[in-house]
N, C-alpha and C positions, 0 to 999 in steps of 0.2 A: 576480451569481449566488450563492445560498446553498451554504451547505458539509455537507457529511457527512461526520461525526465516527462514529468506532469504536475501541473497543481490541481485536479483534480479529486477532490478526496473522495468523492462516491466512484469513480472509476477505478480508483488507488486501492481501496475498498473491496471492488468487483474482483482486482485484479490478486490478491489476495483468498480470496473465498475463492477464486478458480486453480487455488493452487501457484502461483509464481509468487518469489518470494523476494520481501521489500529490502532493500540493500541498504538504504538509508534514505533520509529526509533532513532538508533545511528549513531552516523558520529566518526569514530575511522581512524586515519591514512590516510583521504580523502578517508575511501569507508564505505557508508554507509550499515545498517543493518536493514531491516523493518520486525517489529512484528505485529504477529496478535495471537487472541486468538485462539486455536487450534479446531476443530469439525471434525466430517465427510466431511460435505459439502464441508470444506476448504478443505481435505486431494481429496475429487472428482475433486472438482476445479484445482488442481493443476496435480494430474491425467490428466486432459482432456487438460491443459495447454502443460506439457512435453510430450503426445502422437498426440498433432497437433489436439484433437479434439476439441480444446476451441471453444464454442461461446459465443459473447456479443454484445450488441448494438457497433457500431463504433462511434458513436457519445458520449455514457459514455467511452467507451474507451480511445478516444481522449481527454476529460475533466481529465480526471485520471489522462493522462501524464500528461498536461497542470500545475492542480493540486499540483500533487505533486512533479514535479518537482519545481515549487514556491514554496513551504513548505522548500525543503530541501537546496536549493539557498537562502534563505530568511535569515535561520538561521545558514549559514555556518558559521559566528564567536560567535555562543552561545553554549552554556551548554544543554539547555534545549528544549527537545523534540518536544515541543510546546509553542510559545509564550502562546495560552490562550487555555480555554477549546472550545471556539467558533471557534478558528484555527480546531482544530482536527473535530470537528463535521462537518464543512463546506467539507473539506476535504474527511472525510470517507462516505457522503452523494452524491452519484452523481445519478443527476434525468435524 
């Protein structure tokens, strides 16, 4: 499966709170990069993001930021994408 790259964190965010789930992320030069595995769904999602028709709950939305901006402030001085595999699932899970 190919991947879909952004450095969009409030999209990264969206796409998250709609349920797809973050496969990892780089931090290159202080601006980060988040991946996800590539589909339909994701390429609709992002569709309806950039033409202003997104919807999502406001409350996983706001978990998302919350979320993932702790993820990526967390490991601002490591190497690796995720400390554990229970980071990223917690993370890519928003109820």
């Amino acid at each position: 499966m190919n991947t879909y790259t952004n450095r969009d964190f409030y999209l990264s965010s969206y796409l998250i709170a709609a349920g797809i789930q973050l496969k990892s992320y780089h931090k290159t030069n202080g601006i980060t990069t988040f991946e996800f595995d590539n589909s339909d769904k994701l390429q609709q999602l992002v569709n309806n993001y950039y033409s202003m028709n997104a919807t999502v709950n406001a409350t996983a939305y706001g978990s998302a930021i919350k979320n993932l901006k702790s993820v990526i402030h967390s490991n601002a001085n490591t190497k690796s994408n995720f400390r554990n595999e229970t980071e990223r699932r917690s993370l890519c899970r928003i109820k």
